[in-house]
Every structure is written in C-alpha cells, then in structure tokens.
PDB file of N, CA, C and O in Angstrom:
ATOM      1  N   UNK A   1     -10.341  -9.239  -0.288  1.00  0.00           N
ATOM      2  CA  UNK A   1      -9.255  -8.998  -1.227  1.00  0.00           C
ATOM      3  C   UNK A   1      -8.034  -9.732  -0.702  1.00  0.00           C
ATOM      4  O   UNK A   1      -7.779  -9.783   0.501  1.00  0.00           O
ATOM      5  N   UNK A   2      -7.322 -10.275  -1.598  1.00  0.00           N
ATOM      6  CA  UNK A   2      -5.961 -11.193  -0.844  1.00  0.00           C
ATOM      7  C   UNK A   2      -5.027 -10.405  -0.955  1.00  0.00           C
ATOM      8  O   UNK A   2      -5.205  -9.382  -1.616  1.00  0.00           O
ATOM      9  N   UNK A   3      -4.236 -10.567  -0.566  1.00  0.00           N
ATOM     10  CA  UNK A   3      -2.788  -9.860   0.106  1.00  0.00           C
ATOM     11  C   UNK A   3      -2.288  -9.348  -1.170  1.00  0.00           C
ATOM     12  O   UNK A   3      -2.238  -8.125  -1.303  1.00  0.00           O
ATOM     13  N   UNK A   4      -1.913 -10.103  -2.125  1.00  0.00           N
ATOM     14  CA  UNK A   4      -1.191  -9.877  -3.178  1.00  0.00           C
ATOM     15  C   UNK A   4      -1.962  -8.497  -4.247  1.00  0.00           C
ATOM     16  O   UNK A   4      -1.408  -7.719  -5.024  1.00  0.00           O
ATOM     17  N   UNK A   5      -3.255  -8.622  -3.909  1.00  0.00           N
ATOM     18  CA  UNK A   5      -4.144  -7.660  -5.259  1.00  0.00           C
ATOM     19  C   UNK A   5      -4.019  -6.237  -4.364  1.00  0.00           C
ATOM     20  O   UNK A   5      -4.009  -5.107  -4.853  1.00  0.00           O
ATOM     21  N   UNK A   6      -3.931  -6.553  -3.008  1.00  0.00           N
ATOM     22  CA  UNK A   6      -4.053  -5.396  -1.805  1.00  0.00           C
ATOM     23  C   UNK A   6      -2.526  -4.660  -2.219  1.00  0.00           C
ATOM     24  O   UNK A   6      -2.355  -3.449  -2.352  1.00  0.00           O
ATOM     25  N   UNK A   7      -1.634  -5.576  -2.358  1.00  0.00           N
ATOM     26  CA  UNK A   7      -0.081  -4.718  -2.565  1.00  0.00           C
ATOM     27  C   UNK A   7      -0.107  -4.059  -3.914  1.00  0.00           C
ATOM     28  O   UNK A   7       0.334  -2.918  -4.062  1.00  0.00           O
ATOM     29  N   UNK A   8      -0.592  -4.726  -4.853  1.00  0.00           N
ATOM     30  CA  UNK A   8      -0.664  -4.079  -6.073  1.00  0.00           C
ATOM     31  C   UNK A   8      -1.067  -2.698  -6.557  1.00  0.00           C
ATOM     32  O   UNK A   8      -0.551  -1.773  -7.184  1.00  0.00           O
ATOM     33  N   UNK A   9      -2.815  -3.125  -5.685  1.00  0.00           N
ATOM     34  CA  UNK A   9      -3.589  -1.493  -5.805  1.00  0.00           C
ATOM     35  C   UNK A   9      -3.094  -0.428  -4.838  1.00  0.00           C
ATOM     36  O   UNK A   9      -3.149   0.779  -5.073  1.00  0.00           O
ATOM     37  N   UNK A  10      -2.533  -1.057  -3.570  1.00  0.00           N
ATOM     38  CA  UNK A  10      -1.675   0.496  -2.678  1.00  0.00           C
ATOM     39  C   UNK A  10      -0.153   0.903  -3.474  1.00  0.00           C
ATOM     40  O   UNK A  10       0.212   2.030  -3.139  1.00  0.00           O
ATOM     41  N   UNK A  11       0.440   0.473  -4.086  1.00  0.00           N
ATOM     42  CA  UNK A  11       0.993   1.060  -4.787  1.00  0.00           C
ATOM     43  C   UNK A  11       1.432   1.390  -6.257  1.00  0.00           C
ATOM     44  O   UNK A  11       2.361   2.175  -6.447  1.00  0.00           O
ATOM     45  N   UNK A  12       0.632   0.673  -7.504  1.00  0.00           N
ATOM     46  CA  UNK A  12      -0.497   1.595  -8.257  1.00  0.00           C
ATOM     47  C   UNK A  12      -0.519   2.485  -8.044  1.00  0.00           C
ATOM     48  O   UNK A  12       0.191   3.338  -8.578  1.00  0.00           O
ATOM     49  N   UNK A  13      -1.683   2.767  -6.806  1.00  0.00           N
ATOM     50  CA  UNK A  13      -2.325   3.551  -6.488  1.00  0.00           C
ATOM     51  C   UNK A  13      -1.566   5.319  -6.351  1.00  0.00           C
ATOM     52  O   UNK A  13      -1.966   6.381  -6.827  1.00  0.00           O
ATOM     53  N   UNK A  14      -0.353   5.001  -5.494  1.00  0.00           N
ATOM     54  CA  UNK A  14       0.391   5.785  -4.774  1.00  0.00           C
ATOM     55  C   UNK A  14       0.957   6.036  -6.095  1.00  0.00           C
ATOM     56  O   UNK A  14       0.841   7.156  -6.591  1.00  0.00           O
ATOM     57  N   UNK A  15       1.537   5.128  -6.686  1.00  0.00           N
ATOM     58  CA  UNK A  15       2.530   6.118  -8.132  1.00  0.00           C
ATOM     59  C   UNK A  15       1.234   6.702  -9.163  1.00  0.00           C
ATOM     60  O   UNK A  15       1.262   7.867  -9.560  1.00  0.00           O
ATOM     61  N   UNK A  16       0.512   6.099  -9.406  1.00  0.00           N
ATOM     62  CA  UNK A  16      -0.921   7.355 -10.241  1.00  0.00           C
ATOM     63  C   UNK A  16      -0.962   8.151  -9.533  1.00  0.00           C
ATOM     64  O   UNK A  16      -0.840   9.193 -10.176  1.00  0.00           O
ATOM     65  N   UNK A  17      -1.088   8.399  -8.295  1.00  0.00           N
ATOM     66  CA  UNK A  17      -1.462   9.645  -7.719  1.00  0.00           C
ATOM     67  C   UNK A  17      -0.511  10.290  -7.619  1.00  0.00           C
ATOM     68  O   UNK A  17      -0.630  11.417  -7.137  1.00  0.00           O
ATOM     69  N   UNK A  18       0.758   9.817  -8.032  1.00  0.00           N
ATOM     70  CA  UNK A  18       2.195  10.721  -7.658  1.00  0.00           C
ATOM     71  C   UNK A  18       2.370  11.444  -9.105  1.00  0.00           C
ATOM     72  O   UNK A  18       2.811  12.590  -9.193  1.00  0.00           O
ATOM     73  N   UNK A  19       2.023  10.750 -10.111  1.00  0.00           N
ATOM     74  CA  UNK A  19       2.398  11.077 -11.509  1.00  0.00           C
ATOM     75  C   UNK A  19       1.059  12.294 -12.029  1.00  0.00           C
ATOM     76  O   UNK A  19       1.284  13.167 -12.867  1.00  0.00           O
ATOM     77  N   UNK A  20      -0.379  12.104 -11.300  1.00  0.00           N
ATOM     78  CA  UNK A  20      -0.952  12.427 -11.383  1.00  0.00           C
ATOM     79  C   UNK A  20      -0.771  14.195 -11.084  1.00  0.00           C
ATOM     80  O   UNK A  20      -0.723  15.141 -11.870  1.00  0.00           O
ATOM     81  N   UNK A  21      -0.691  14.109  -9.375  1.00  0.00           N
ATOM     82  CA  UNK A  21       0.003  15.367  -9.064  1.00  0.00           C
ATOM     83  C   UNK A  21       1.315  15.897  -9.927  1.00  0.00           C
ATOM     84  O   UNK A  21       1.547  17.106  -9.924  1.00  0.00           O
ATOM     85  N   UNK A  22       1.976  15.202 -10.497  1.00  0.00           N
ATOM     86  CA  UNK A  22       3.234  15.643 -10.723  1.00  0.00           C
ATOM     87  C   UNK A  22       2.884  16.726 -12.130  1.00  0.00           C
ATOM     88  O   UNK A  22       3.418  17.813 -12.353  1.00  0.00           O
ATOM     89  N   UNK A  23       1.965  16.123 -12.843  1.00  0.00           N
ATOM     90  CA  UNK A  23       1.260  16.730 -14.343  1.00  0.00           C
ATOM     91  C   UNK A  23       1.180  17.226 -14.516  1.00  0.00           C
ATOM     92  O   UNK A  23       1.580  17.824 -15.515  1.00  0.00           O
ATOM     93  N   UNK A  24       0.005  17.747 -12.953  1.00  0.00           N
ATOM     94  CA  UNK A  24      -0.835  19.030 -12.776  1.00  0.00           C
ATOM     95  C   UNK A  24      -0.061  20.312 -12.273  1.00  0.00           C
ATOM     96  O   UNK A  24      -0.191  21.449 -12.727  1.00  0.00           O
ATOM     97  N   UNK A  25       0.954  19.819 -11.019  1.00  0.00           N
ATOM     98  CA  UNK A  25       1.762  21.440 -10.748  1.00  0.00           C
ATOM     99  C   UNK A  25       3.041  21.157 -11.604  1.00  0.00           C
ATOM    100  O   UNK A  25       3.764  22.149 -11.697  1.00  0.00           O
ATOM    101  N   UNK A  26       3.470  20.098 -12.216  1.00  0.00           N
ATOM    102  CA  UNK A  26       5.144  20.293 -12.822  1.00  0.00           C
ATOM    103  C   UNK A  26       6.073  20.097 -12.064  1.00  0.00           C
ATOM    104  O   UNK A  26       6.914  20.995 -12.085  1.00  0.00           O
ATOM    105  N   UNK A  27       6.289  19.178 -11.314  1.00  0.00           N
ATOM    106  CA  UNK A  27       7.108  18.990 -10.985  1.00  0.00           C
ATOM    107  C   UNK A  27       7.772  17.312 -10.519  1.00  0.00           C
ATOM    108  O   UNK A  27       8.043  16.690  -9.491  1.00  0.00           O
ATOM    109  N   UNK A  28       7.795  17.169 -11.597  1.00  0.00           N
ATOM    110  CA  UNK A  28       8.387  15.928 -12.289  1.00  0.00           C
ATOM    111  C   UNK A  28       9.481  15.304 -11.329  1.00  0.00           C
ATOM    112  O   UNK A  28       9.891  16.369 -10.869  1.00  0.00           O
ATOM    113  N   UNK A  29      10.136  14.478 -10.789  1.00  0.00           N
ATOM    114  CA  UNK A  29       9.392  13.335 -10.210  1.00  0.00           C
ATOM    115  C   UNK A  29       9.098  13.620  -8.759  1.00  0.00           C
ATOM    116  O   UNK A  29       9.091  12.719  -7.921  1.00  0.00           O
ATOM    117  N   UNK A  30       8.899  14.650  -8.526  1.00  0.00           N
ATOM    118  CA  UNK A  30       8.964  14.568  -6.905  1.00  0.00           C
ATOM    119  C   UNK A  30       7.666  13.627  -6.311  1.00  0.00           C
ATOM    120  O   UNK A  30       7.844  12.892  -5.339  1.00  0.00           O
ATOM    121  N   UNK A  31       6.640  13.704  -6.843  1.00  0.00           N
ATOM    122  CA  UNK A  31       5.144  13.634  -6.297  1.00  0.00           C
ATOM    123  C   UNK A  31       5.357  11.858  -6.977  1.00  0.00           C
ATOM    124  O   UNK A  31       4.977  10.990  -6.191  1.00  0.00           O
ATOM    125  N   UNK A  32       5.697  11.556  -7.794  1.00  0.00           N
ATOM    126  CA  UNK A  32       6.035  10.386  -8.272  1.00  0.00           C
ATOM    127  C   UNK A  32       6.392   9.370  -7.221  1.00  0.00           C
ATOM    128  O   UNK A  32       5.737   8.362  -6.955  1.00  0.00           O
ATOM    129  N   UNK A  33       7.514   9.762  -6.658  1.00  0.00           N
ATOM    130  CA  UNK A  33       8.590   9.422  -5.730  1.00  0.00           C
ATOM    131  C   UNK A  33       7.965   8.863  -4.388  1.00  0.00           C
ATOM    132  O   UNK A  33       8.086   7.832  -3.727  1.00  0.00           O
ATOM    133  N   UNK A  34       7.112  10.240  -4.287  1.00  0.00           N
ATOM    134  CA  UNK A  34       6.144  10.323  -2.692  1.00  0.00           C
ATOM    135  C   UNK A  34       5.666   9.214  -2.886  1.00  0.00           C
ATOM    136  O   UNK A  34       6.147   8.298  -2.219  1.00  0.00           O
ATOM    137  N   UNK A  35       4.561   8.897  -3.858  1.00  0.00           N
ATOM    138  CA  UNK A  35       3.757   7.877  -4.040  1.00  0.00           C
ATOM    139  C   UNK A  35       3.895   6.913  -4.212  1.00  0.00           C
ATOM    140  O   UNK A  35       3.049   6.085  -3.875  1.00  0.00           O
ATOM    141  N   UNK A  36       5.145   6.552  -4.880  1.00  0.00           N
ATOM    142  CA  UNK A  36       5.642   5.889  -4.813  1.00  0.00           C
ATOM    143  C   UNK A  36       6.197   4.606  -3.457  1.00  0.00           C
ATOM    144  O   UNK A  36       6.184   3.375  -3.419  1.00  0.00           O
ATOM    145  N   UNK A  37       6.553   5.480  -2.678  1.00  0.00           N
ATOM    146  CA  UNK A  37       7.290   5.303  -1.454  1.00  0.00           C
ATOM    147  C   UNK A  37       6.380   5.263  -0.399  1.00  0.00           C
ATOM    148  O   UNK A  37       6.522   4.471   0.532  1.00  0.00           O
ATOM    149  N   UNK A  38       5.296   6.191  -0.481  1.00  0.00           N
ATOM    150  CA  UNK A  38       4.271   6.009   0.574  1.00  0.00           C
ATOM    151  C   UNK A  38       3.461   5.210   0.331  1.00  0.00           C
ATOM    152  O   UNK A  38       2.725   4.964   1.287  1.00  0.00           O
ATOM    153  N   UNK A  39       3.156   4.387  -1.040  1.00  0.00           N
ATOM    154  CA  UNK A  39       2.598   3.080  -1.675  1.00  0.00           C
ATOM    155  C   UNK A  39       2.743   1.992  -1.164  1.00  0.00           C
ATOM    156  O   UNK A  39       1.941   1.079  -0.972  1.00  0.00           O
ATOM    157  N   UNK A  40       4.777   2.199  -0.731  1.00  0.00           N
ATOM    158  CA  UNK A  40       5.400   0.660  -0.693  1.00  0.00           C
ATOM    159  C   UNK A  40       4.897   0.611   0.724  1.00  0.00           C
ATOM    160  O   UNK A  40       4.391  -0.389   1.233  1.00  0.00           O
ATOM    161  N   UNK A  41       5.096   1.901   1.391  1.00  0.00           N
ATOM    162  CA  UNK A  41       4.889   2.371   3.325  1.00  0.00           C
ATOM    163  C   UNK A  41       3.553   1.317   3.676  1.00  0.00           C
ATOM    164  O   UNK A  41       3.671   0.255   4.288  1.00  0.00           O
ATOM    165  N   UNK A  42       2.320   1.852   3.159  1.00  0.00           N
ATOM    166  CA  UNK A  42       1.073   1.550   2.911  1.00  0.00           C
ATOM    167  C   UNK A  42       0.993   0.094   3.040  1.00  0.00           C
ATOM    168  O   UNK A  42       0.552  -0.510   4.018  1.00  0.00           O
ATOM    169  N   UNK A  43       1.494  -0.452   1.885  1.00  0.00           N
ATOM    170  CA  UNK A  43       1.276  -1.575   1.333  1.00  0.00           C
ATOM    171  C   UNK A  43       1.956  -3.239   2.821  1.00  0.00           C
ATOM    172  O   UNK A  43       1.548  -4.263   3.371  1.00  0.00           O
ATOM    173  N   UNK A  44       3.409  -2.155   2.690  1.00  0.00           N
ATOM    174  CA  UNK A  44       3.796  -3.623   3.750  1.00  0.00           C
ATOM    175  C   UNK A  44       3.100  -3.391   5.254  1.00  0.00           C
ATOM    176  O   UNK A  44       2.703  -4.415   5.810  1.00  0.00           O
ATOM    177  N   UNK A  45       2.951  -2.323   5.840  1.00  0.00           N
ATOM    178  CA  UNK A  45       2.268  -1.782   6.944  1.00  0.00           C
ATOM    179  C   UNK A  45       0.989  -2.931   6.881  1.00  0.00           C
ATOM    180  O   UNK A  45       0.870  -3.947   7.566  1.00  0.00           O
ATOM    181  N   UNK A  46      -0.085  -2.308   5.618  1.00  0.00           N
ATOM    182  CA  UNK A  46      -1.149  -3.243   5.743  1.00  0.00           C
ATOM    183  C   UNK A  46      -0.789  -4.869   5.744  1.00  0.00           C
ATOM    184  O   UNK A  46      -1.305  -5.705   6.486  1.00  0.00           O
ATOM    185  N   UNK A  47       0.066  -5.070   4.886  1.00  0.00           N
ATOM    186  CA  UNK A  47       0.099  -6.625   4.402  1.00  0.00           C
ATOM    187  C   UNK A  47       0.306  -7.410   5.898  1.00  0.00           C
ATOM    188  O   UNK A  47      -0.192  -8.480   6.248  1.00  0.00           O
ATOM    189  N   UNK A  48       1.296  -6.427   6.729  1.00  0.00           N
ATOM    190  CA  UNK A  48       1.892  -6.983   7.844  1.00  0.00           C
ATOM    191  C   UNK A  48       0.172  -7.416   8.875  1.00  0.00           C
ATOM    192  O   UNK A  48      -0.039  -8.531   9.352  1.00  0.00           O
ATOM    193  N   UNK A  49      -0.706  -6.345   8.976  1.00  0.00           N
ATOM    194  CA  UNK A  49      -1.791  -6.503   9.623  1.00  0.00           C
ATOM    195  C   UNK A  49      -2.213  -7.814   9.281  1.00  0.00           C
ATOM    196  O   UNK A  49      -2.388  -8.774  10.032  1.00  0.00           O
ATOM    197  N   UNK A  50      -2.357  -7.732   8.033  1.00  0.00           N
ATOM    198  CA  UNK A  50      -3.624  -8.525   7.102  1.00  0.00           C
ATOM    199  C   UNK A  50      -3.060 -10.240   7.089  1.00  0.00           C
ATOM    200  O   UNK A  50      -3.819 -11.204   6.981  1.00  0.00           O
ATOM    201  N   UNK A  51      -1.780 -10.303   7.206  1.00  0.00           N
ATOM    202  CA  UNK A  51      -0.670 -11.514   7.742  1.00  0.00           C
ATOM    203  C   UNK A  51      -1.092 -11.838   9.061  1.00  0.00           C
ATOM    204  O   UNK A  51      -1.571 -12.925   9.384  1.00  0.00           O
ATOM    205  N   UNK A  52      -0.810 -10.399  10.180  1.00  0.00           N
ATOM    206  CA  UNK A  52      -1.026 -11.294  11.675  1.00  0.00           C
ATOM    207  C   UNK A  52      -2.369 -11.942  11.864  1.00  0.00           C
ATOM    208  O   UNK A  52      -2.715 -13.038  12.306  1.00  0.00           O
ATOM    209  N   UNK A  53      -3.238 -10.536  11.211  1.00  0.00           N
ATOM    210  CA  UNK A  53      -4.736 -11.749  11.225  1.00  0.00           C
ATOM    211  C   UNK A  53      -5.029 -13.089  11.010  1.00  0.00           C
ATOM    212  O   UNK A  53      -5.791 -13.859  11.594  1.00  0.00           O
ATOM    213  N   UNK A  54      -4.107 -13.256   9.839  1.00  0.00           N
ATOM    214  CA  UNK A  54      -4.526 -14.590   9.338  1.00  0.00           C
ATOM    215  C   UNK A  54      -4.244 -15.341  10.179  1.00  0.00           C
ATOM    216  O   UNK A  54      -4.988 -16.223  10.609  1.00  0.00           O
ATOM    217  N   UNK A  55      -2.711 -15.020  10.679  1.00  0.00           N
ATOM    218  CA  UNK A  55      -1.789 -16.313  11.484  1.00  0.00           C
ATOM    219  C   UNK A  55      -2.638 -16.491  12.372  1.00  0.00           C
ATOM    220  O   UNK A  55      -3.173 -17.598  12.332  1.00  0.00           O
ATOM    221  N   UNK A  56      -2.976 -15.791  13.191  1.00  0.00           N
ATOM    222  CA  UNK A  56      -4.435 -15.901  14.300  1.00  0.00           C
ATOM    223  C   UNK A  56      -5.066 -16.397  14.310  1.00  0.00           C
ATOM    224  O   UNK A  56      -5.126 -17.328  15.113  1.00  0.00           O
ATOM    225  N   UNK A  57      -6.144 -16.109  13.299  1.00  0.00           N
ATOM    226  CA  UNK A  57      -7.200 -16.628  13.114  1.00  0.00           C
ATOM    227  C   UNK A  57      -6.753 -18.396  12.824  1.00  0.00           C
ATOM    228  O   UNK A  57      -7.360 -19.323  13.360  1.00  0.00           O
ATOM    229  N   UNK A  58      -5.719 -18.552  11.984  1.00  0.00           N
ATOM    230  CA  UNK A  58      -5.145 -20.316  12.090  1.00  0.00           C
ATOM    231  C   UNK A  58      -5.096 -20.815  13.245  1.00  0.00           C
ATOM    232  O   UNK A  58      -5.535 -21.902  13.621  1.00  0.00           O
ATOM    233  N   UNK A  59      -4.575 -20.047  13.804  1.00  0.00           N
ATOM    234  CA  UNK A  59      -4.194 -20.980  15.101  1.00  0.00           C
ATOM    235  C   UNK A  59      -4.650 -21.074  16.117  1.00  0.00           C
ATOM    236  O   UNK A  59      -4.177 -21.555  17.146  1.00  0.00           O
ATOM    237  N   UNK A  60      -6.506 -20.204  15.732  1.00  0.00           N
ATOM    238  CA  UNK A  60      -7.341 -20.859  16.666  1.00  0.00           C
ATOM    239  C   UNK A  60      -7.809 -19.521  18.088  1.00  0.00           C
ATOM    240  O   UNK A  60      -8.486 -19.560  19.116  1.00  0.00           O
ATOM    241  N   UNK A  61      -7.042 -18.534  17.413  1.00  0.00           N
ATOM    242  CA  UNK A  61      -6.898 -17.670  18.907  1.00  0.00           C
ATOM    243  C   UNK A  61      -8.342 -16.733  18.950  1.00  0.00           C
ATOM    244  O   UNK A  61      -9.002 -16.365  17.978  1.00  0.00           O
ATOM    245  N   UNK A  62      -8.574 -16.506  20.225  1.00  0.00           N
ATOM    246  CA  UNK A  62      -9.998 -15.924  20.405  1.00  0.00           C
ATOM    247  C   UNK A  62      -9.526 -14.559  20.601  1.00  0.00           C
ATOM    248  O   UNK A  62     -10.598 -14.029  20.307  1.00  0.00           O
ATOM    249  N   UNK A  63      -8.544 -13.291  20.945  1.00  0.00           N
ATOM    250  CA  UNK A  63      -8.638 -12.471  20.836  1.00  0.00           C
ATOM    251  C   UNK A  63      -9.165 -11.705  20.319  1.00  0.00           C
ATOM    252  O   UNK A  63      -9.168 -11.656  19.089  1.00  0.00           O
ATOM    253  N   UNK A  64     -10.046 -10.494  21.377  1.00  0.00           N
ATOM    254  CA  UNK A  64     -10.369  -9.316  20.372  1.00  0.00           C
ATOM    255  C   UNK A  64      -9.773  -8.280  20.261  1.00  0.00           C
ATOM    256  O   UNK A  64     -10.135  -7.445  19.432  1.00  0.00           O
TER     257      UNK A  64
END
C-alpha cells in the first residue's frame, strides 16, 4: 500500500469510527474528534516509519 492510500484509510478510518461511536451512545462530536485526531496521530506516526524505510532501503543500507 503507498503512503498516500495508508493516510487516507487511517484517518477515514478514525473519523467512521468516531461518528460511528458517536450514533450509538449520543454524544455528538466527542468520539468524532477522538478519531479524528487519533487518525491524524496514526497516520503521520506510520507514514514517518513507512518514509524511514524507504529512505533506507535507497540508500543501500543493510540494517536489521
């Protein structure tokens, strides 16, 4: 999956599941918000991984 479809679906993801919860107990936007925010958390956290790998792997490095 490339970086860009990876940011999309973690936070998607995080606001459906925020709006989702929010439906079910009522309480409008809090759970929104979460998911929101823990989407964006998610998203650059991974992207940042999924970046150093690459740079790595370019430039040849054997680390495990």
């Amino acid at each position: 999956m490339g970086l860009g479809w990876y940011f999309v679906f973690v936070i998607v993801g995080g606001v459906v599941g925020g709006l989702s919860l929010d439906s079910w107990l009522g309480t409008k936007p809090a759970f929104t918000l979460v998911g929101l925010f823990g989407g964006l958390f998610l998203a650059f956290w991974g992207g940042y991984f999924m970046l150093m790998e690459a740079i790595g792997r370019g430039r040849g490095n054997k680390d495990s």
